[in-house]
NUMAR-643669 format. One line per field, with one value per residue (C-alpha): x, y, z. Coordinates in Angstrom, 2 decimals, padded with zeros to 5 digits. Layout:
px: X,...
py: Y,...
pz: Z,...
//
This chain:
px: 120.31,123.34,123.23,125.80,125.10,125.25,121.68,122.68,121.58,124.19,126.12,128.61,127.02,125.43,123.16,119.79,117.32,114.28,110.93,108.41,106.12,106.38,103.45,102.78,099.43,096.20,093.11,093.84,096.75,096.88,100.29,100.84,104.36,104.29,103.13,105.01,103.75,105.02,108.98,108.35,109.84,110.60,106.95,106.73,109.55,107.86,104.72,103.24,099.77,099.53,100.30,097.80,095.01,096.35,097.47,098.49,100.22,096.71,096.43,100.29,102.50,105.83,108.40,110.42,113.54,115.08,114.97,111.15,108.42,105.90,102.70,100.97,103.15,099.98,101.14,101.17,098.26,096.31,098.87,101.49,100.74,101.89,105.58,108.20,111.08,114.19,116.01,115.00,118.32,116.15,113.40,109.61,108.75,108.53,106.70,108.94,111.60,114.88,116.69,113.90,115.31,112.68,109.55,111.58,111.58,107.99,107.13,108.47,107.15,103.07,102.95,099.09,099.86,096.99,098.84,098.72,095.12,095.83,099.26,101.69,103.93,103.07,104.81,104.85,102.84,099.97,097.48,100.85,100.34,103.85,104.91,107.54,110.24,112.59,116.51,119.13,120.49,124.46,125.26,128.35,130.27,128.84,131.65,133.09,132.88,130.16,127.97,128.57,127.71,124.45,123.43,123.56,121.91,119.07,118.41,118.04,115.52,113.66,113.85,112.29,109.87,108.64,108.06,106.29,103.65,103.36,105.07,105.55,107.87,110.87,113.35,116.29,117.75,120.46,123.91,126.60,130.35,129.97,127.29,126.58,125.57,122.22,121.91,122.33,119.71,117.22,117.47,116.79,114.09,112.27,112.38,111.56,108.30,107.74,108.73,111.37,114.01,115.70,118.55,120.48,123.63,125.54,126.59,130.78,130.79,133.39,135.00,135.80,133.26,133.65,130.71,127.90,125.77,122.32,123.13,125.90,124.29,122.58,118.74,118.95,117.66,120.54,119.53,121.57,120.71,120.01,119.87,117.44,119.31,119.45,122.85,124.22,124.91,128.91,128.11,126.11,127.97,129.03,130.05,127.95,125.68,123.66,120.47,118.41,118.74,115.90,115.56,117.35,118.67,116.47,113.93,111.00,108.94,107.45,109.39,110.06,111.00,109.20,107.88,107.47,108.80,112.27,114.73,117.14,119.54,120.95,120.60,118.22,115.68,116.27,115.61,112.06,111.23,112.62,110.03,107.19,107.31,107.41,104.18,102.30,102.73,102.24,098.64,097.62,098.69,098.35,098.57,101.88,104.95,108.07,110.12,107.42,107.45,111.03,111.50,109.12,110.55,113.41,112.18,111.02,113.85,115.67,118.51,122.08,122.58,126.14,124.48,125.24,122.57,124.04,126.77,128.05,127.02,123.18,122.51,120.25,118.80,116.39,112.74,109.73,106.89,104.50,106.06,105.66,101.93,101.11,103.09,104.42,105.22,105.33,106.04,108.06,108.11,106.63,109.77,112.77,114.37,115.54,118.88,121.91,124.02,121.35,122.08,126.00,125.82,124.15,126.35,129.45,128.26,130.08,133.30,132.94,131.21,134.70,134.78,131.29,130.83,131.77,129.02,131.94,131.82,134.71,133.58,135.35,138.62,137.07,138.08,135.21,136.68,135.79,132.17,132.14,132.33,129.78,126.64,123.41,119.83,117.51,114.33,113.49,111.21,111.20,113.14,114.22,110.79,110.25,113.10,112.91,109.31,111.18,113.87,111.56,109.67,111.94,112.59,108.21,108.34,111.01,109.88,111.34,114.62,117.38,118.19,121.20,119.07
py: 122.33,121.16,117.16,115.01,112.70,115.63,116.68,118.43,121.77,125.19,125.82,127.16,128.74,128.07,130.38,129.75,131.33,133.55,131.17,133.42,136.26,135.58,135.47,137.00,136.27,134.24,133.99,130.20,131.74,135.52,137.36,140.00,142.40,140.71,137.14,133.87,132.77,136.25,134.64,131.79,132.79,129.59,129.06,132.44,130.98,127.94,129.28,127.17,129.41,127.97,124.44,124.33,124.72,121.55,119.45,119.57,115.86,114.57,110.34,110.64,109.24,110.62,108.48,110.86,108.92,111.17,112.51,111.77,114.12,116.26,115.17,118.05,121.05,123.48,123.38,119.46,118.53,115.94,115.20,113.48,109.41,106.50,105.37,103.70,104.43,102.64,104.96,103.20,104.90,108.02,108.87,109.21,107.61,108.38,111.36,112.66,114.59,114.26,117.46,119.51,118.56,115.71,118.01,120.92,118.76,117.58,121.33,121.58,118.90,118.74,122.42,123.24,127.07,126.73,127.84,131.78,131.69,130.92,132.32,129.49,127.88,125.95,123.04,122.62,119.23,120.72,117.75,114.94,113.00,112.41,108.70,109.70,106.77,107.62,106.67,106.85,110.13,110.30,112.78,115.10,112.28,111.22,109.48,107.44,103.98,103.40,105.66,104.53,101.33,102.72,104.17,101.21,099.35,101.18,103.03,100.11,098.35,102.18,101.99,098.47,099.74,102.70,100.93,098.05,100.92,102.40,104.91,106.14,108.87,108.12,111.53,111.21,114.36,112.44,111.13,108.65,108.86,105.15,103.13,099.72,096.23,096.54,100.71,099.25,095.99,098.58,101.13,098.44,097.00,099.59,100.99,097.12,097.69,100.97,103.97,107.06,107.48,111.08,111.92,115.16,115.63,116.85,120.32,120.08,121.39,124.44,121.85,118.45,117.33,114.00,111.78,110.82,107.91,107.42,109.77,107.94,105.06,103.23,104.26,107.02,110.33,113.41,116.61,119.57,123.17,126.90,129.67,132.58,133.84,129.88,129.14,126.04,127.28,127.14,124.34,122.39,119.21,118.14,115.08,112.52,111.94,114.85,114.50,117.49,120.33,122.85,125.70,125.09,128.68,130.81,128.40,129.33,126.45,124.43,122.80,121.15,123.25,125.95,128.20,125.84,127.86,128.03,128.86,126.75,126.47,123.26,120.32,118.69,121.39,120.95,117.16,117.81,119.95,117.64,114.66,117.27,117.70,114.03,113.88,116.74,115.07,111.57,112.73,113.94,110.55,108.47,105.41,106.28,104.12,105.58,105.22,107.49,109.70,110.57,110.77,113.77,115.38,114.79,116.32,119.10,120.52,123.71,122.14,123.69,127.32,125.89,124.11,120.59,118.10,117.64,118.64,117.57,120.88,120.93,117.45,117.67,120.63,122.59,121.09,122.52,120.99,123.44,122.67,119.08,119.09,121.09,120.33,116.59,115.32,111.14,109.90,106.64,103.21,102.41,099.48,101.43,103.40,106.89,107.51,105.42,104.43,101.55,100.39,101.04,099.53,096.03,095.59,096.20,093.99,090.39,092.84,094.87,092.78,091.98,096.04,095.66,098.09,101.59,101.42,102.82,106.34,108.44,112.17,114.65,116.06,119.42,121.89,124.33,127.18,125.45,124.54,128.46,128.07,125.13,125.73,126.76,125.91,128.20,128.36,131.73,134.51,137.83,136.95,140.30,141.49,137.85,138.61,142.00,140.70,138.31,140.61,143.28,141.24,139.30,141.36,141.00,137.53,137.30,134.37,132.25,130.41,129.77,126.34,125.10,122.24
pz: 129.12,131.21,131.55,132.19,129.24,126.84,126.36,122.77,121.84,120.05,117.50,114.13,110.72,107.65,106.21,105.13,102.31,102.76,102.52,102.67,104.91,108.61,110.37,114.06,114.60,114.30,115.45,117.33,118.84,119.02,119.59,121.66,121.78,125.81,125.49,125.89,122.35,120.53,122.14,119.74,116.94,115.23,115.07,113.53,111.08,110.31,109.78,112.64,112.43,108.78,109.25,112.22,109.80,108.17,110.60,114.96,114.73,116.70,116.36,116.79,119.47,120.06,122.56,124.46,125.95,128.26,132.07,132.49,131.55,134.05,133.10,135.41,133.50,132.60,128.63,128.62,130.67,128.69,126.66,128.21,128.32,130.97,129.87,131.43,134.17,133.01,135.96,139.02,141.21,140.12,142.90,141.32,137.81,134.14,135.42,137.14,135.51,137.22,135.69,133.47,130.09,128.85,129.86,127.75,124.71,125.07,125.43,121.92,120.56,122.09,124.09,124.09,125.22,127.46,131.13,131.87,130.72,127.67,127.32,127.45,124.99,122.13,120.53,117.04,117.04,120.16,118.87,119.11,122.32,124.43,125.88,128.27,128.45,131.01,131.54,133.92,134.94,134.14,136.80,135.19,133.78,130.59,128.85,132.32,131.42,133.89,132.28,128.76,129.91,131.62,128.74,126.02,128.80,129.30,126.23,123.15,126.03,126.01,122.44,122.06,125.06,122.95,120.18,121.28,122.69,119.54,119.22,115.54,116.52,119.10,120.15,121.67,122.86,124.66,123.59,125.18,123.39,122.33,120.83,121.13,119.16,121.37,120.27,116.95,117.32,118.90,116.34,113.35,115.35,115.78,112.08,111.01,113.36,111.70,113.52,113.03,115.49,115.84,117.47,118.57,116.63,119.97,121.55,120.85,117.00,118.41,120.86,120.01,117.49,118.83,117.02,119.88,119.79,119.36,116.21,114.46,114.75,111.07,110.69,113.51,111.77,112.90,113.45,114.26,115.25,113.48,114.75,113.83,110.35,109.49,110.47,112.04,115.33,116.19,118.47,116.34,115.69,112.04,109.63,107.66,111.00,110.11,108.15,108.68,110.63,112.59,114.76,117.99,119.54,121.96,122.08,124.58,125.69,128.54,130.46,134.13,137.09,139.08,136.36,134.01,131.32,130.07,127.30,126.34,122.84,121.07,119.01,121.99,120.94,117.06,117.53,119.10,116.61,113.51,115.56,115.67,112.07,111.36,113.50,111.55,108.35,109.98,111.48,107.35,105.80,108.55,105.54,105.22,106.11,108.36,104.80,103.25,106.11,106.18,102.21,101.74,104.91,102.92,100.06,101.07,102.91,102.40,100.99,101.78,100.07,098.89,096.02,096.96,097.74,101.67,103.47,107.18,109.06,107.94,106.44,103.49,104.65,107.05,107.95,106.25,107.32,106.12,102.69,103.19,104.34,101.06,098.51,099.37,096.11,096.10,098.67,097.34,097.97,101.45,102.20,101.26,104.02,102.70,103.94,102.92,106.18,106.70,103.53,103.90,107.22,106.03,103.44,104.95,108.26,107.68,107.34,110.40,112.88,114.61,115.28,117.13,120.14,118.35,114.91,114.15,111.63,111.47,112.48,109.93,110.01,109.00,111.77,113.61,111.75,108.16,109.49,109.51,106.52,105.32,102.91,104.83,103.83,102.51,105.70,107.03,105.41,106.64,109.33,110.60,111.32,113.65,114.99,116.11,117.85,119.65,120.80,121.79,123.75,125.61,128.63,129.03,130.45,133.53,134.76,131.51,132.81,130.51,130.10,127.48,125.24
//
């Protein structure tokens, strides 16, 4: 989706492994060669029909900090909770979404499928309940000062917000070219309360790769974008910000606007579906701690096909939340956060506090033409037959707008 503050969502390649048989159907949610749900196919790829039998992500609460979310969208009707509008130069509230792109990721994330009679779009986490935290709109000029400074205004007090309702979950499919001491503050607080923050990697991986903010900040969780043969789309951003990476190209969801259906591509979309998975395993150990949380998402990952544990242009690896909800493995010590910037961050603190308002990391020198080039993660089984369901289907639906995630 085209935002002004980049709303992330493409990308370059890195291939990914064949998991296993890819299912088109189920009796909860049938698929037909002309339905909205049969466009899906990274539900089809994740085996969504088998991790609903497990787990929807009900009893969780997701914080979506973006452009509002549309609380009477037919696929997110009971769903979507009250929130907060942080945007008041915006007109409506947290329910109203200023440009479409916050109802889009809450699609994603809690779509029930139930508009159309029963043929809408799902979201990987339908049972995950939505608290839509709304901030200011950026217009087209995301990285002017002004809107720098709007952004690490209002989004560590959305942050704080969202967590102080509850929120285990918090997705930020938004990014500002600078972070902040407050981002930072925010960010800590709310893991030190308990909650996982994820963040879009960014949308410039084949122009710029400039490193965005919430994602380069410590103790934000980065996700970047694959595309249907499990490659880091070109425009995927890279470097040590990314974590994890999940599907984010054609994705068909719920969204705002007149149809209430769109498509969209980009690390925006990856990042709702990275939260949804953290929700579905949440809502099965709901004992669990945020640490414990992200370590077996961690684990369970499709690690990069390049036989390293990470690398910058897919993190440690493709989501697998099926995998997770079935074979977790121990989940680890409930205090000790997972990923080592925190850590890094901490200790190097007394000797980079002068530097302050940049949480300054260095994005890599690599150039978009070596990210071509970067180890994949092994994710999609029988992937040619999903995707030839997709394809074949995709001239059924014409009132699906494309939106860039």
């Amino acid at each position: 989706m085209r935002t002004s503050i980049p709303w992330p969502g493409r990308g370059p390649a890195t291939v990914l492994a064949v998991l296993g048989a890819l299912l088109v159907s189920s009796a909860s949610a049938p698929v037909h060669a002309d339905s909205i749900r049969s466009q899906q196919w990274h539900l089809d790829a994740m085996k969504a029909d088998e991790i609903w039998k497990i787990s929807t992500g009900e009893g969780v609460t997701v914080a979506v900090i973006d452009s509002g979310v549309d609380a009477t969208n037919p696929d997110l009707q009971g769903r979507v909770l009250k929130g907060k509008d942080f945007a008041p130069d915006s007109a409506g509230d947290e329910h109203t979404d200023y440009r479409g792109h916050g109802t889009g990721m809450a699609g994603l994330i809690a779509g029930t499928g139930r508009s159309g009679a029963g043929d809408g779009a799902y979201g990987l986490a339908p049972g995950s309940k939505i608290l839509p935290v709304r901030t200011p709109d950026s217009g087209q000029d995301a990285n002017r000062e002004s809107e720098v400074r709007a952004f690490n205004e209002s989004v560590p007090v959305a942050i704080r917000y969202a967590t102080d309702k509850g929120a285990a979950i918090i997705n930020i499919s938004m990014a500002s070219r600078k972070g902040s001491p407050a981002l930072t503050s925010a960010v800590k607080y709310a893991l030190d309360k308990g909650a996982l923050v994820f963040a879009a990697a960014g949308n410039t991986g084949d122009a710029g790769n400039e490193l965005e903010f919430p994602v380069g900040t410590p103790g934000v969780v980065g996700v970047g974008a694959l595309d249907k043969e499990g490659k880091k789309t070109k425009e995927s951003q890279y470097g040590p910000q990314v974590d994890i990476s999940a599907p984010g190209e054609e994705m068909v969801h719920a969204c705002g606007g007149t149809t209430g259906l769109c498509t969209s591509h980009g690390t925006s979309d990856a990042t709702a579906i990275a939260s949804a998975s953290a929700a579905l395993i949440w809502s099965k150990h709901p004992d669990w701690t945020n640490n414990q949380v992200l370590r077996v998402m961690l684990n369970t990952v499709s690690g990069p096909t390049d036989g390293v544990k990470r690398n910058d242009y897919v993190g440690y690896g493709a989501v697998r939340p099926l995998r997770a909800l079935t074979t977790p493995g121990d989940p680890g010590p409930a205090d000790e956060y997972p990923l080592p910037d925190l850590a890094e961050a901490e200790a190097s603190a007394s000797s980079s506090a002068a530097a302050g308002d940049n949480d300054a990391q260095a994005a890599p020198s690599t150039t978009a033409a070596e990210a071509d080039e970067g180890g994949g993660a092994g994710l999609w089984i029988g992937l040619g037959v999903g995707a030839a369901v997709v394809l074949g289907a995709a001239v059924a639906v014409p009132v699906i707008r494309s939106r860039r995630g």
